[in-house]
C-alpha positions as CSV (number, residue, x, y, z in Angstrom):
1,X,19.3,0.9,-4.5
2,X,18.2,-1.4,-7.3
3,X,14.9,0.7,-7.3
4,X,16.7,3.6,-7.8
5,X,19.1,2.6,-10.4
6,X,16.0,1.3,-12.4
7,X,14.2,4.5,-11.7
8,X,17.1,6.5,-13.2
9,X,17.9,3.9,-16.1
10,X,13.7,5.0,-17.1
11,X,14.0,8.7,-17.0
12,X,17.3,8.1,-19.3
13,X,15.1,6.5,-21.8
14,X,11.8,9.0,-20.7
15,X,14.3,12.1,-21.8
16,X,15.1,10.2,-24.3
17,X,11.9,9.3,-26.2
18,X,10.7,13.3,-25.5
19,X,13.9,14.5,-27.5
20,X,13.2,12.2,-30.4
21,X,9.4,13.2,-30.1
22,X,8.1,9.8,-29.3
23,X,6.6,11.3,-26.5
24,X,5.4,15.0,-27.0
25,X,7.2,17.5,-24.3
26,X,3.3,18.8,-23.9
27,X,2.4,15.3,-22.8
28,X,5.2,14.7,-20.5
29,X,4.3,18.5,-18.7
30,X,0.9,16.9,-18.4
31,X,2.4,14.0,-16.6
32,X,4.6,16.0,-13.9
33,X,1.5,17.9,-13.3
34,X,-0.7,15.3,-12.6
35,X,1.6,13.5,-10.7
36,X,4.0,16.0,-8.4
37,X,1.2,16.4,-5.6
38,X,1.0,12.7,-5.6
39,X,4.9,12.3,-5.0
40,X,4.8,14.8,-2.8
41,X,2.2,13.6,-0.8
42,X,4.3,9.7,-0.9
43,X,7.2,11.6,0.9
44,X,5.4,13.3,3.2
45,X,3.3,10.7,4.7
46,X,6.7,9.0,4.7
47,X,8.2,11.4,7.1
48,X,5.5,11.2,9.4
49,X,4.9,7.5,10.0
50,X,8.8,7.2,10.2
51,X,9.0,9.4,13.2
52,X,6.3,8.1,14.7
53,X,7.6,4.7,14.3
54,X,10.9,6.2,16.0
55,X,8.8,7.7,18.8
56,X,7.8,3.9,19.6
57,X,4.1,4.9,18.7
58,X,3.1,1.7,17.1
59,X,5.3,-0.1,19.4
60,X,3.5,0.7,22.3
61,X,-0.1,0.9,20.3
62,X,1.1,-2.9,19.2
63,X,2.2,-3.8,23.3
64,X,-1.3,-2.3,24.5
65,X,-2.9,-4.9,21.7
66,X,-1.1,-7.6,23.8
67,X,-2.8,-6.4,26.5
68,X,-6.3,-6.5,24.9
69,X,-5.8,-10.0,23.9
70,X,-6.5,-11.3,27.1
71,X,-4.0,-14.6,26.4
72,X,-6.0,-15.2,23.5
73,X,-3.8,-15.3,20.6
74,X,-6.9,-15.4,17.9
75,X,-8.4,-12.2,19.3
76,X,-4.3,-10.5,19.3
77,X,-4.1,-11.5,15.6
78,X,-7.3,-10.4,15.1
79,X,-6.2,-7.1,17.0
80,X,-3.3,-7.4,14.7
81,X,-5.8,-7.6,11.4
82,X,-7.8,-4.3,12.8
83,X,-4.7,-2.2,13.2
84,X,-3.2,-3.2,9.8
85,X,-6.5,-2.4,8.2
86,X,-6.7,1.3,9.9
87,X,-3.0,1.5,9.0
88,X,-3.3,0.7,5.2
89,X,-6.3,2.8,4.7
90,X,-5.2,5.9,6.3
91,X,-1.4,5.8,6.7
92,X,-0.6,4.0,3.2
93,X,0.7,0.7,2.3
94,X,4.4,1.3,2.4
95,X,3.3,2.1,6.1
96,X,1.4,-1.1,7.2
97,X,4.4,-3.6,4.9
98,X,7.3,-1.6,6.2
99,X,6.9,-0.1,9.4
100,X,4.3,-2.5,11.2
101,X,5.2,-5.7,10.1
102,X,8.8,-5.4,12.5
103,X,6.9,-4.5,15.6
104,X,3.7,-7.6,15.1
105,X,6.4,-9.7,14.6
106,X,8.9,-8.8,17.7
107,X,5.4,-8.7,19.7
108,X,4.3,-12.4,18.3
109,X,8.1,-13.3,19.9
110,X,7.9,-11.6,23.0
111,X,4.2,-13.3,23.5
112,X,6.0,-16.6,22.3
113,X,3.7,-16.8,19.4
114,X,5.2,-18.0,15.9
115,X,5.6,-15.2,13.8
116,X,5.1,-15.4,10.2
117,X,1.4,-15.8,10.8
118,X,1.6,-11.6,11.9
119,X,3.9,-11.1,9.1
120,X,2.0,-12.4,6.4
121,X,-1.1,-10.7,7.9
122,X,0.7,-6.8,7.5
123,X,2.2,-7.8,3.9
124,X,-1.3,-9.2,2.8
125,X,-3.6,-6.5,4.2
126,X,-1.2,-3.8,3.2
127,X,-2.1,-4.3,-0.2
128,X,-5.8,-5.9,-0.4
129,X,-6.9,-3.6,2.2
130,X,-5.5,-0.3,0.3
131,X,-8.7,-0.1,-1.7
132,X,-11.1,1.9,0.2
133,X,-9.3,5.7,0.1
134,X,-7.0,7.4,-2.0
135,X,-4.0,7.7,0.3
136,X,-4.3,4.0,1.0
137,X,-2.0,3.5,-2.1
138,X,-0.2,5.6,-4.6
139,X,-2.2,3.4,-7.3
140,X,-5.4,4.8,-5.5
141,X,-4.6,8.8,-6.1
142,X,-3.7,8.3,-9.7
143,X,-7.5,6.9,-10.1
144,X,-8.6,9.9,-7.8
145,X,-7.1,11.8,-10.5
146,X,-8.5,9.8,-13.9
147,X,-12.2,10.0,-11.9
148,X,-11.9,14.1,-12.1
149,X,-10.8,14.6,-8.7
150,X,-13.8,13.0,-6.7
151,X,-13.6,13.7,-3.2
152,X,-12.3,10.7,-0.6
153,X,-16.0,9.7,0.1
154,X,-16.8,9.8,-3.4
155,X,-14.0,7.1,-3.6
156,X,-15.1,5.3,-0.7
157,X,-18.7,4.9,-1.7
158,X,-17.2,4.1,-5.3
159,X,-14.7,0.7,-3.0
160,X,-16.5,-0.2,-0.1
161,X,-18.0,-3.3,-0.6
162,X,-14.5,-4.4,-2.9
163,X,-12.8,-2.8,-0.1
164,X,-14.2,-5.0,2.9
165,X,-14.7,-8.0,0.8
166,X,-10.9,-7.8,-0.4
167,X,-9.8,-7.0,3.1
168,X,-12.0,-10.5,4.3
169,X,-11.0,-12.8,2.1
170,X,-6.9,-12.8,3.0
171,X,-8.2,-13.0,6.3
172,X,-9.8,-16.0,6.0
173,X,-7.3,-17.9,4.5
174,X,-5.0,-17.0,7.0
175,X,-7.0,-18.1,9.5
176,X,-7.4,-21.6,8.0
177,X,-4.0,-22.2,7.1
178,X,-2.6,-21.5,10.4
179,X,-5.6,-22.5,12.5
180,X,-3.4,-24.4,14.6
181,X,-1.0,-21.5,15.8
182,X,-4.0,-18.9,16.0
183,X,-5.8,-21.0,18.9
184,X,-3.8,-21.0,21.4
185,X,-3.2,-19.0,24.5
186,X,-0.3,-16.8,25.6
187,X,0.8,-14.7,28.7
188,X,0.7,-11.0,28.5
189,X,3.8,-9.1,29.7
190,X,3.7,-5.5,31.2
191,X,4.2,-3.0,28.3
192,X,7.4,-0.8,28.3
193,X,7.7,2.7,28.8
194,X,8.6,5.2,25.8
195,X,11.6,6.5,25.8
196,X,10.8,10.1,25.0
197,X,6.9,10.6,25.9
198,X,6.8,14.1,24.3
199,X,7.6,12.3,21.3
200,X,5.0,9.8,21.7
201,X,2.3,12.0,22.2
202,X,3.4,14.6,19.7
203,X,3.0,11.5,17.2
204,X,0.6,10.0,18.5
205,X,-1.5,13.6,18.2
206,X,-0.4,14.4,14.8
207,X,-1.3,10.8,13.7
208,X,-5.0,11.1,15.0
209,X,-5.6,14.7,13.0
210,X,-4.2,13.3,10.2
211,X,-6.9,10.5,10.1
212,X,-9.7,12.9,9.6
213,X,-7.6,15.6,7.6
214,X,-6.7,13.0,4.7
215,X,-10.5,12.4,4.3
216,X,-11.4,16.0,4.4
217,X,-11.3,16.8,0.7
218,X,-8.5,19.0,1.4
219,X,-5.3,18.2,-1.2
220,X,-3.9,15.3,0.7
221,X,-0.2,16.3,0.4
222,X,-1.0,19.6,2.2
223,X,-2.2,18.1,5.7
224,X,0.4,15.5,5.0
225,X,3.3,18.0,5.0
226,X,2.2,19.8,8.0
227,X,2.1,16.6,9.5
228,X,5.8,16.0,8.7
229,X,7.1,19.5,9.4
230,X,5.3,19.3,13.0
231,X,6.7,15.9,13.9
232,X,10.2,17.3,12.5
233,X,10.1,20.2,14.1
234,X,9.7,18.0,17.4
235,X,12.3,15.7,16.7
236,X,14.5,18.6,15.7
237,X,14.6,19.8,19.3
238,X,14.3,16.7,21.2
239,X,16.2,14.1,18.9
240,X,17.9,15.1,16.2
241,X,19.9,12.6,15.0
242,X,16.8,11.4,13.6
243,X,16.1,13.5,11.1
244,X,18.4,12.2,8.2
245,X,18.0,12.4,4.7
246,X,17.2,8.4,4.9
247,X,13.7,9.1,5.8
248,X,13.1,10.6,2.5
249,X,11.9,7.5,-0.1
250,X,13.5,8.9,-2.6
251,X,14.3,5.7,-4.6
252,X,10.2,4.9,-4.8
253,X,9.8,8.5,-6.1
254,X,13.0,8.5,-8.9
255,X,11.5,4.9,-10.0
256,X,7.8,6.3,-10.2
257,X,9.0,9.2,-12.2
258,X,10.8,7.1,-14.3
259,X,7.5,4.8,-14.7
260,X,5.1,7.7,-15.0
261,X,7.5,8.5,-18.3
262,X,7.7,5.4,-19.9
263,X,4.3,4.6,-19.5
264,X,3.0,7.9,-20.7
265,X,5.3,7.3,-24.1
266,X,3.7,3.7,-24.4
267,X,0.4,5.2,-24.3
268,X,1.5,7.0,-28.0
269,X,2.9,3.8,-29.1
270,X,-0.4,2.4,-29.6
271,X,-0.5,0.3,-25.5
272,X,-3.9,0.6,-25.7
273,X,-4.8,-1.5,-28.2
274,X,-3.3,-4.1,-27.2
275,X,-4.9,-4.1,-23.6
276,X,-8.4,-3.5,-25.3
277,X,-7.8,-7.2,-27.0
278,X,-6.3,-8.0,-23.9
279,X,-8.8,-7.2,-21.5
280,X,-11.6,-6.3,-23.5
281,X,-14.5,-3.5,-22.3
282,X,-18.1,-3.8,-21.1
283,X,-19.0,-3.3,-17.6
284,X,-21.0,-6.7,-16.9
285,X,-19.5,-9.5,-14.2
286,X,-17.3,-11.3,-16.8
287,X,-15.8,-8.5,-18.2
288,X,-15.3,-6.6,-14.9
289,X,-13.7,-10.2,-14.4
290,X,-11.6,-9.7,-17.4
291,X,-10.1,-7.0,-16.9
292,X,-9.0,-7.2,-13.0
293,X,-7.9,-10.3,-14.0
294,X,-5.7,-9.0,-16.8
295,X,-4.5,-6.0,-14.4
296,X,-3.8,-8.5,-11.8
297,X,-1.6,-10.4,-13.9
298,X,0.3,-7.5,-15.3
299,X,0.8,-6.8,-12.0
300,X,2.8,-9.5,-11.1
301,X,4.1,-9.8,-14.0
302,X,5.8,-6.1,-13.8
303,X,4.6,-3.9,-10.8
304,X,1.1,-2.8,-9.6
305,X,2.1,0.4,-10.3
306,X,2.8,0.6,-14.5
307,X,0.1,-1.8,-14.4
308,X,-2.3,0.7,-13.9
309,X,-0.9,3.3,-15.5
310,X,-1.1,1.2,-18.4
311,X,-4.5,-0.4,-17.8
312,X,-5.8,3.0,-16.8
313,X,-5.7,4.0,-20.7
314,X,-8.8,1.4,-21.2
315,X,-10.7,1.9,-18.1
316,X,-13.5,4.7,-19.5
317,X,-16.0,4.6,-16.3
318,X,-15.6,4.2,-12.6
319,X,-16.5,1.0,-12.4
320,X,-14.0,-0.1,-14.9
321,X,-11.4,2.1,-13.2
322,X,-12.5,0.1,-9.8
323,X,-11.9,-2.8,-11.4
324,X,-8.5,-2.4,-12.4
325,X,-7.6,-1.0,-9.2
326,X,-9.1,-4.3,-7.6
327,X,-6.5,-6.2,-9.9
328,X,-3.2,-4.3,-9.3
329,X,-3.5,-3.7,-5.9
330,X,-5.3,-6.9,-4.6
331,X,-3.9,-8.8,-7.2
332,X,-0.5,-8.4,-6.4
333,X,-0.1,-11.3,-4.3
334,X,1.9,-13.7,-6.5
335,X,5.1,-12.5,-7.3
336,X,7.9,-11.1,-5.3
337,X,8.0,-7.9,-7.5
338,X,4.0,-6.8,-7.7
339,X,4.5,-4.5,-5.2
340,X,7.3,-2.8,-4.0
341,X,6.0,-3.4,0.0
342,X,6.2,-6.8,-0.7
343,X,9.8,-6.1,-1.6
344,X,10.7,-4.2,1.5
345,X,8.4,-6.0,3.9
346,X,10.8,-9.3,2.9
347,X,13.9,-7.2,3.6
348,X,12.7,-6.5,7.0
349,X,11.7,-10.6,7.8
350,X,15.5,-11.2,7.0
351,X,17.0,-8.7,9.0
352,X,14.8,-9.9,11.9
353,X,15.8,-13.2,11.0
354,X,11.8,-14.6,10.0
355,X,12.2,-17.1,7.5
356,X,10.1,-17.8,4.3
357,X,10.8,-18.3,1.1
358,X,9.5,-17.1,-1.9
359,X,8.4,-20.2,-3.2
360,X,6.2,-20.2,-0.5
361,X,5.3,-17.1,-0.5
362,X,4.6,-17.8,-4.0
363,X,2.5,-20.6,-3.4
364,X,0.2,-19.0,-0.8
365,X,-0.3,-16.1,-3.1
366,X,-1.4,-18.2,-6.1
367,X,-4.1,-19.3,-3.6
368,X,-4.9,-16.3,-1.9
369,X,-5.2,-13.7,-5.0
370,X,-7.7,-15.1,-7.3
371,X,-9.9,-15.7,-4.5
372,X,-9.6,-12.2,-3.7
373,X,-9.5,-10.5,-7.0
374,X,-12.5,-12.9,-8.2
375,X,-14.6,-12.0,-5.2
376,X,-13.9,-8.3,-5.0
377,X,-14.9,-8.1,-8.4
378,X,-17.9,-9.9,-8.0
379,X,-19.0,-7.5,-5.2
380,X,-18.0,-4.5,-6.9
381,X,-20.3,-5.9,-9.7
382,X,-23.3,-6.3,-7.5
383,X,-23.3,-3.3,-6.2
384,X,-22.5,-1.5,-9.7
């Protein structure tokens, strides 16, 4: 609700600044129409990995891991690691932070394996490992848009070393810092039965087509809404208590809105400027450096998301625009705030009752993201 009463608060001041002319009505249509298959696309996907999360899909994809683990409670979390990764590329972050991290850490417990370990791995590879597509992250399809539309595998070929480096690095860490609980064994259990198997498999179906749809250069929010009106047409005969208004994220997209708005005014007021003496230009190591590192600290200083809007302004190649992407959305690490999956993904460890503060959390991130915006930079710079 606090999302959505900031959201509202910034397309107050958004309507505002276009009646007084601070920001140009022209400009402001620009925005909406850059931006509405993006949103669109955000609910869609929404939808879809909601329902399948209500037709137990990566419950029982989660239980079959346990399975594949053989005891072994390193090659579960690393089981863990590879769904989270094919989550976060090709399902979104929200996806991965929100809808994953409830059933890794209800498996860890029903395994007997201490959970935060699973919970930090979803929250952390949700955002480091949304660098390789556009759908991975909403940050991602604004940059699809500022590099003239470039197809998926355009984008991909443009991330993938930053991509897998950035994905690696968390990993590591994790492993080293809770060493100790990752090598040990446990005993599978039998995995339950769905309660609706139509359901499962109609998600389960949809899910898989999706994967290669999203990469086809087809709009993204077209096979995403398919996607959604399938599954709801599904749940609409089968269960459909479900389908509630709920599922819509329609806080995320009133705050975006509201972002996209105020951001776009900034730009007039001379933002850009200041982030050139900021974060300076040049595409060489250092100043690749420079400016993820000034993105990632705008990042956790407001949100991933304004920070590249407003980073985007000073970002005139590919690489550059790679490089900011590398700071705001690996970057985000540090503060509560930097992302708003972080934000939810915490809300879900209270309500099943996992316990970490955000000093802590805060802690781990001031180790963790440097190290990964320093060396995802440094391999985007290699290979650029």
């Amino acid at each position: 609700m606090k999302s959505a009463i900031l959201g509202a608060a910034l397309l107050v001041i958004g309507a505002a600044l276009i009646v007084t002319g601070v920001l140009p009505a022209t400009d402001a249509i620009a925005v909406a129409d850059r931006v509405w298959p993006i949103l669109l696309f955000v609910v869609a996907i929404t939808i879809v990995t909601e329902l399948a999360a209500e037709a137990e899909l990566f419950r029982i994809v989660a239980e079959r891991a346990a399975r594949w683990g053989l005891g072994r409670s390193w090659l579960l979390w690393l089981l863990v690691v590879l769904i989270a990764v094919i989550s976060t590329v090709f399902l979104s972050l929200d996806t991965t932070a929100v809808l994953l991290t409830p059933v890794v850490v209800l498996l860890a417990r029903h395994v007997g394996l201490p959970p935060l370990p699973f919970a930090l791995t979803t929250v952390w590879l949700a955002n480091t490992a949304s660098l390789l597509l556009p759908v991975s992250n909403l940050t991602n399809l604004l940059a699809q848009h500022a590099l003239g539309g470039i197809s998926p595998f355009a984008f991909a070929a443009l991330m993938a070393l930053p991509a897998l480096v950035a994905a690696l690095v968390p990993v590591l860490v994790l492993l080293v810092v809770y060493r100790r609980q990752l090598f040990t064994r446990y005993q599978p259990d039998e995995p339950e039965r769905a309660t609706d198997r139509v359901l499962l498999i109609a998600s389960g179906v949809v899910v898989l087509l999706l994967l290669p749809a999203l990469v086809s250069g087809v709009p993204v929010w077209i096979p995403a809404v398919a996607g959604a009106l399938i599954l709801g047409a599904f749940f609409a005969v089968r269960r459909r208590s479900v389908l509630r208004f709920g599922l819509i994220p329609w806080q995320l997209v009133l705050l975006a809105s509201g972002l996209f708005l105020v951001i776009e005014a900034a730009h007039s007021l001379g933002l850009p400027a200041l982030l050139t003496a900021l974060a300076g230009h040049g595409q060489d190591p250092l100043s690749l450096l420079r400016l993820a590192g000034s993105a990632a600290a705008g990042a956790n200083v407001v949100n991933n998301l304004p920070a590249y809007l407003a980073f985007e302004s000073i970002a005139d190649s590919p690489v550059r625009i790679a490089a900011v992407l590398i700071g705001v959305n690996a970057g985000c690490l540090i503060t509560p705030w930097a992302s708003l999956a972080t934000l939810l993904w915490h809300d879900r460890l209270k309500a099943l009752d996992v316990e970490i503060s955000w000093g802590k959390y805060i802690a781990l991130g001031l180790v963790v993201a440097p190290l990964t915006v320093v060396a995802a930079t440094l391999a985007l710079a290699l290979v650029h």
